[in-house]
C-alpha positions in Angstrom: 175.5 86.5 80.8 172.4 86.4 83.0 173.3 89.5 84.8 173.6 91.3 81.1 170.8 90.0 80.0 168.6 91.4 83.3 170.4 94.7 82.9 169.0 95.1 79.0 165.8 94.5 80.0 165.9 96.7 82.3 167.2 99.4 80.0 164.5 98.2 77.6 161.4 98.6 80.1 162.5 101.9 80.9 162.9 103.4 77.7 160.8 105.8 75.5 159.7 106.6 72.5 160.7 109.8 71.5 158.2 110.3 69.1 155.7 110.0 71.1 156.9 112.5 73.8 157.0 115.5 71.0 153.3 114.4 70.0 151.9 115.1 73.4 150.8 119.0 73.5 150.5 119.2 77.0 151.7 116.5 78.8 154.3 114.0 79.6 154.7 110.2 78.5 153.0 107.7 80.9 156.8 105.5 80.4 158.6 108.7 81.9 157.0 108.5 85.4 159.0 105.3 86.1 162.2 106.6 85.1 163.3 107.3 89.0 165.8 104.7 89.3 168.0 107.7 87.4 167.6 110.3 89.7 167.4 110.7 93.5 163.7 111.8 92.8 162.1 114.0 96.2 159.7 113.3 98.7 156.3 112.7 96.8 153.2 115.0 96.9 149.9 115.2 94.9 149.5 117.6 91.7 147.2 119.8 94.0 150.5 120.6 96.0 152.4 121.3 92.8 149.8 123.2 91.3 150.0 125.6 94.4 153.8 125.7 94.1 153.7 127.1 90.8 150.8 130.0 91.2 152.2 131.0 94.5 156.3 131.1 92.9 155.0 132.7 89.3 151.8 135.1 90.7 152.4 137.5 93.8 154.0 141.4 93.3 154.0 140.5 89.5 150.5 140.9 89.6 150.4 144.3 91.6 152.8 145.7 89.4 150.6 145.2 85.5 148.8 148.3 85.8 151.7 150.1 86.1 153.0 148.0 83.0 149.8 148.5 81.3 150.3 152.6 82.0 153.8 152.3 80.4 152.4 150.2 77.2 148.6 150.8 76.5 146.1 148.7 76.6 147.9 146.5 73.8 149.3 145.3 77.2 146.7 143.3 77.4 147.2 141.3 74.3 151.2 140.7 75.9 149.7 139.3 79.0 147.6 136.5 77.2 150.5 136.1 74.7 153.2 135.8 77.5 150.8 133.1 79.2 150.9 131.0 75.8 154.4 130.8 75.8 155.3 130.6 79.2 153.0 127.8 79.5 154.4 125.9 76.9 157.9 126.9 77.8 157.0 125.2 81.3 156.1 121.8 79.2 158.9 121.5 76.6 161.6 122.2 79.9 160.0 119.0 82.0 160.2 116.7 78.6 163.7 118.1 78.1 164.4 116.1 81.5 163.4 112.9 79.6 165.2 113.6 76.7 167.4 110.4 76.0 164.9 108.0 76.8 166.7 106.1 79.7 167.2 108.5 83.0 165.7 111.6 84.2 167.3 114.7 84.5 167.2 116.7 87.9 167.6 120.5 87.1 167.8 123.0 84.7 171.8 123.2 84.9 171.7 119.5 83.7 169.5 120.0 80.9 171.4 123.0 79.9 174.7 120.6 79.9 173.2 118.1 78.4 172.0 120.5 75.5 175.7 122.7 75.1 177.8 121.1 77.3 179.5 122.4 80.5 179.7 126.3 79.6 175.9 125.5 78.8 175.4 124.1 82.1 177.2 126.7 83.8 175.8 129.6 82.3 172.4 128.3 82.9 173.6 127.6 86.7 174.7 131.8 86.5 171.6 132.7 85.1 169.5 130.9 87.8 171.7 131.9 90.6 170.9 135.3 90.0 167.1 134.6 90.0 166.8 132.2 92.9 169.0 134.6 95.0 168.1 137.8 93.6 164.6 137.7 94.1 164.0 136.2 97.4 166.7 139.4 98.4 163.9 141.7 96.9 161.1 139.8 98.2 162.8 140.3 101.9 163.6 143.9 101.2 159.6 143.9 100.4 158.5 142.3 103.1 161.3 144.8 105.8 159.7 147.9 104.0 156.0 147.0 104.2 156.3 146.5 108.1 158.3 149.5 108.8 156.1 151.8 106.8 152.7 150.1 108.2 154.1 149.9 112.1 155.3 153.8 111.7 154.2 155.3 115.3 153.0 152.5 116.6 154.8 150.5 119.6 156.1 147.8 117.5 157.8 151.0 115.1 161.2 148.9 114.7 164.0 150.3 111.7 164.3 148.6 108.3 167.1 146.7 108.8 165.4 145.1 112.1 162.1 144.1 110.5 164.5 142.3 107.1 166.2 140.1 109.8 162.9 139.7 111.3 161.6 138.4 107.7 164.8 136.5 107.6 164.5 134.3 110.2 160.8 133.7 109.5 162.5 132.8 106.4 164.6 130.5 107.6 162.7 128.4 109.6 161.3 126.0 106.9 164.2 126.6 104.2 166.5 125.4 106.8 165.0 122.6 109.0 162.8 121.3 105.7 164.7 119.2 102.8 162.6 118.9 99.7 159.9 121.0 97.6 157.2 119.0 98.9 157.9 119.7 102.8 158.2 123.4 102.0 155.3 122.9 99.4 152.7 123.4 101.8 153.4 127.3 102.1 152.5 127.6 98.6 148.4 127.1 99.5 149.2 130.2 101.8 150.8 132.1 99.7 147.9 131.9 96.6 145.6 132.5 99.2 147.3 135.3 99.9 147.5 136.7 96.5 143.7 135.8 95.6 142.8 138.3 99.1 145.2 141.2 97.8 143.9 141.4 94.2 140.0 141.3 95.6 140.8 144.0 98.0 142.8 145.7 94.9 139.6 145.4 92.9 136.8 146.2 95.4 138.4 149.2 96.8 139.5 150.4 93.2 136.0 150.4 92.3 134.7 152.5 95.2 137.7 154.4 94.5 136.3 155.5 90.6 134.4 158.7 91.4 137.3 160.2 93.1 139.7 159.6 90.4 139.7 162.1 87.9 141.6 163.9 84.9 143.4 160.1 84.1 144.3 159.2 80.7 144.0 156.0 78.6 146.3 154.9 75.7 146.0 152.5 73.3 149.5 151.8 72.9 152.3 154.0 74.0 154.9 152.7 71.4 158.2 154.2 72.8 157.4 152.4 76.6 156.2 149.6 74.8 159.4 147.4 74.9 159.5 148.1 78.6 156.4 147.3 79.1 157.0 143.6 77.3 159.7 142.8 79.4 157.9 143.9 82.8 154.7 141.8 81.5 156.9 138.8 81.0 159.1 139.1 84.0 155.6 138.3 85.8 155.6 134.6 84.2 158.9 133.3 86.0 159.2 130.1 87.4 160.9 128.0 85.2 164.1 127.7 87.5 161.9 125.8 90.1 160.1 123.3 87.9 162.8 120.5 87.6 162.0 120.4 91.4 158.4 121.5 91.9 157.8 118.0 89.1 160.6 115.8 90.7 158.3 116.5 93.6 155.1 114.8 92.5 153.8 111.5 92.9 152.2 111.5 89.1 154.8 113.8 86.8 153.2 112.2 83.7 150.7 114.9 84.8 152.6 117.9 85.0 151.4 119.3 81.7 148.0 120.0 83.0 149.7 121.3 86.4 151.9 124.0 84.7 149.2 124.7 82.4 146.4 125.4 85.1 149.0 127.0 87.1 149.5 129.7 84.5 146.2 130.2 83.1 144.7 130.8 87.3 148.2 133.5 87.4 146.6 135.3 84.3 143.3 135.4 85.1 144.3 136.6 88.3 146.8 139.5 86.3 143.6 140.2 84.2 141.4 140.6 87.1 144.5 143.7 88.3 145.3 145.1 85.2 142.2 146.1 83.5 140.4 147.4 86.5 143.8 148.9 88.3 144.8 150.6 85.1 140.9 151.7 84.2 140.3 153.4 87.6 144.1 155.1 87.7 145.4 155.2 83.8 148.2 157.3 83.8 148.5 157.9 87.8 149.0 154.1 88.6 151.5 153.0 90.9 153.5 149.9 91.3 152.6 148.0 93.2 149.1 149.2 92.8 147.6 149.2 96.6 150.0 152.3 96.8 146.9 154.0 94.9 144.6 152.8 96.9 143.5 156.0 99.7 144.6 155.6 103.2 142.6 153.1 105.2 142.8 149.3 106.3 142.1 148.2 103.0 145.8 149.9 101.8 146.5 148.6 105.4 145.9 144.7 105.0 147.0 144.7 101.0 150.5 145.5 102.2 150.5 143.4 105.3 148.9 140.5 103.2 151.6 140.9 100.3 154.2 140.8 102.9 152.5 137.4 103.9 152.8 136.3 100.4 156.3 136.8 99.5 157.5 135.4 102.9 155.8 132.3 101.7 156.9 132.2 98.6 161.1 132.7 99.3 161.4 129.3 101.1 160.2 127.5 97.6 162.3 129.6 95.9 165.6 129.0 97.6 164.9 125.8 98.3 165.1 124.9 94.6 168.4 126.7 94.3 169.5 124.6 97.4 168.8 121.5 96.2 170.9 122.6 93.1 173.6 123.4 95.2 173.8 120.4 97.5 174.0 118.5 94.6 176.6 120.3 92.6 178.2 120.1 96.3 178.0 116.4 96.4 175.8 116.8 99.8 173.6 114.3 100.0 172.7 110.6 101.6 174.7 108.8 98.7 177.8 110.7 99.7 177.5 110.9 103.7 175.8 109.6 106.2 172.8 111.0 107.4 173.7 113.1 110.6 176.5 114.4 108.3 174.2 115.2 105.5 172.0 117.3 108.1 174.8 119.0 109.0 176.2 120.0 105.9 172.8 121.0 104.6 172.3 123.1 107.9 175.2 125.0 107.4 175.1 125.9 103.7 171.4 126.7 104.0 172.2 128.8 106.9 175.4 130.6 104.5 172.7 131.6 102.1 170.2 133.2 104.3 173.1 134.9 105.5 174.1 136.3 102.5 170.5 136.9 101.5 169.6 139.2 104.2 172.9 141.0 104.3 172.5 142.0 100.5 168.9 142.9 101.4 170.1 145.2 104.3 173.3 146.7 102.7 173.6 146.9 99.0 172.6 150.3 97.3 169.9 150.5 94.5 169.8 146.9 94.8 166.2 147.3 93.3 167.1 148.4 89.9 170.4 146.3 89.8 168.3 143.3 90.2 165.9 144.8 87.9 168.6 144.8 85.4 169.9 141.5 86.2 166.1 140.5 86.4 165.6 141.1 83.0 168.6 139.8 81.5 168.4 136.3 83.4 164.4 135.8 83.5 163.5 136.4 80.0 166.8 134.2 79.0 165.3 131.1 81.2 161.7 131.5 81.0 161.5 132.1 76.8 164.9 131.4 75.1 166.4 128.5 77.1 164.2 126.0 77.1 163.0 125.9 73.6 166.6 126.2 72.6 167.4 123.5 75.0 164.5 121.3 73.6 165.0 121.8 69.5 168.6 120.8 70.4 167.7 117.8 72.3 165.3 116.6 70.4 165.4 118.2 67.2 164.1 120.1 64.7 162.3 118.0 61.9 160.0 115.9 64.2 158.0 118.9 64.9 155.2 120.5 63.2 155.0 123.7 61.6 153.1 125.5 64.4 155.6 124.5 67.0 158.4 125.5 64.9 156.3 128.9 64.7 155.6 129.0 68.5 159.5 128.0 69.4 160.3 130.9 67.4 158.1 133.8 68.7 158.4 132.4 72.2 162.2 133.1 71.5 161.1 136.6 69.8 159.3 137.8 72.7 162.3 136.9 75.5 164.8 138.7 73.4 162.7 142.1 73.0 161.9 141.6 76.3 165.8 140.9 77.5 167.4 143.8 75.4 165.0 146.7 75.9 164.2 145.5 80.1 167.8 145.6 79.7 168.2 149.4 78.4 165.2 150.5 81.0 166.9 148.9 83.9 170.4 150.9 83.0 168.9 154.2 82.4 167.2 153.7 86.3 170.5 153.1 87.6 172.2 155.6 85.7 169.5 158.1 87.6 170.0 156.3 90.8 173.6 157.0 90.4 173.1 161.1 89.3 171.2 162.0 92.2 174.3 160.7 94.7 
């Protein structure tokens, strides 16, 4: 009797109000940051270090491709950036309370909330969905980073061929993703990797500037309604990072913060996509280029933006992986619960090692991998960065607890993922349809 009584206290200290969670705008109950005794929570770090994590994983080549976007749309592009920053950011929120949904534990991934929302096929198509993101864009991100070098080192003594310079990136790869365990010891790449980005888009902008008076005969739209749909889903795709939150939170020392981290996380990506678009697409118009240094003339400026990009997305793979590892090991059972330590090294070495494997190899080998991620792209990130969490969190936690202008937001946010999913969708066929014509 003793022993029940202790355990119902403890299930009463540790449980929540619901209410009050879906009152909070931007931030997470206080009574959720004790809830670890549910979940193997990760190595602790400070909301500076998660605030990196989630500017250096969402902003980066997303950035360096919105002119282009905004040449495809019109300057109504600009209204889809701040719009795609509203919801994204509150997308970011309503996934983290999801994790605290029932009031007792705390959830540890997107797959879980997804089965705890629809059940195993929910789970399971979220853990699809993700898979293809995680993998499929650290794949591009190495392909990136192989091109930049071999096009830069061209007749120079370090000229080395493509495939060389992607295991090259590879292994540099590898080095933290393998040896580190948790978001928070591969967390410290993520200052790098903003800095990174801030110095590209101020090179971007300076030499754009002193680029004006050569520029001529470029055009300006308004809106371009028949690229606008593509447009939508490229200005969108540049929000992702929802498939790394679960982890990027799990790894702070004070979650009941993590609405202000997700929310200045966003807001310092869009200000630095504003401070690209409007000058990239005001100095080129309808001759920009993506990514947009490949407007910029020959010189070290066009130089260091590719070398520094390269920098970037080899920072930013490692946090990306690693979340989809730490999904993995746990789906896998590999962990200190299950084995003991030396084993639990072991097992992680090798399944890390597999995956970097496999992501290089695809990187080297697969044709028009580009536009078949770019399809895949579209179809998984618009799916878990607009529609699944909000229908994750109306199922969760309801529907009549929340006030009209949520209901409102939840719907639009939904609106703008599936425009963006069906006609990135169409855009991304009709490229590899081409890719497949000029065989």
């Amino acid at each position: 009797m003793q022993l029940r009584h202790l355990k119902h206290e403890k299930d009463s200290s540790s449980s929540i109000d619901r209410e009050s969670v879906h009152d909070l705008p931007l931030a997470i109950s206080e009574h959720e940051v004790s809830f670890s005794h549910g979940v193997e929570r990760e190595a602790q770090g400070s909301s500076y270090l998660a605030y990196f994590n989630v500017v250096c994983v969402v902003a980066g080549t997303g950035a360096l491709g919105l002119p282009y976007a905004l040449r495809q749309g019109g300057w109504i592009g600009i209204l889809i950036i701040a719009l795609s920053w509203l919801f994204s950011t509150y997308s970011g929120v309503i996934l983290i309370r999801c994790l605290y949904y029932n009031g007792h534990t705390r959830l540890s991934s997107y797959q879980e909330v997804a089965e705890a929302a629809f059940g195993k096929i929910g789970g399971w198509i979220a853990f699809f969905f993700t898979a293809i993101t995680l993998i499929g864009v650290p794949v591009l991100y190495l392909l990136l980073a192989g091109q930049n070098l071999h096009t830069v080192l061209i007749g120079t003594s370090a000229e080395l061929t493509f495939p060389i310079w992607v295991i090259i990136c590879a292994a540099a790869v590898a080095v933290p993703f393998v040896f580190f365990k948790s978001m928070k010891e591969v967390g410290f790449l993520s200052a790098f990797g903003m800095l990174a980005t801030v110095i590209v888009v101020l090179i971007v902008v300076v030499t754009a500037a002193r680029d004006r008076p050569n520029v001529v005969n470029v055009h300006h739209d308004p809106v371009i309604w028949d690229q606008f749909p593509i447009a939508l889903s490229s200005i969108a795709f540049s929000f992702g990072g929802n498939p790394v939150y679960a982890h990027v939170e799990a790894g702070m020392r004070q979650p009941k913060q993590w609405g202000r981290v997700v929310a200045a996380g966003l807001t310092t990506c869009v200000g630095l996509y504003f401070l690209t678009a409007i000058p990239g697409y005001f100095v080129y118009g309808d001759q920009a280029l993506s990514p947009i240094y490949n407007n910029l003339p020959q010189g070290p400026e066009k130089t260091a933006s590719a070398i520094i990009i390269t920098a970037h997305v080899l920072l930013a793979c490692p946090i990306l992986i690693t979340s989809f590892a730490l999904d993995l090991e746990k789906l896998c059972g590999i962990s200190s619960f299950h084995h003991s330590r030396v084993v639990e090294s072991l097992l992680r070495f090798a399944l890390r090692s597999c995956m970097i494997v496999v992501i290089t190899v695809i990187a080297i080998y697969v044709p028009f991998f580009g536009d078949f991620m770019s399809l895949l792209g579209a179809f998984s990130n618009c799916a878990l960065i607009l529609i699944f969490p909000v229908m994750f969190y109306f199922k969760l936690t309801g529907l009549r607890n929340k006030s009209w202008y949520e209901l409102i937001l939840g719907f639009f946010t939904v609106l703008l993922g599936i425009v963006g999913l069906i006609f990135g969708t169409i855009s991304a066929v009709k490229a590899l349809k081409d890719d497949f014509s000029q065989q």
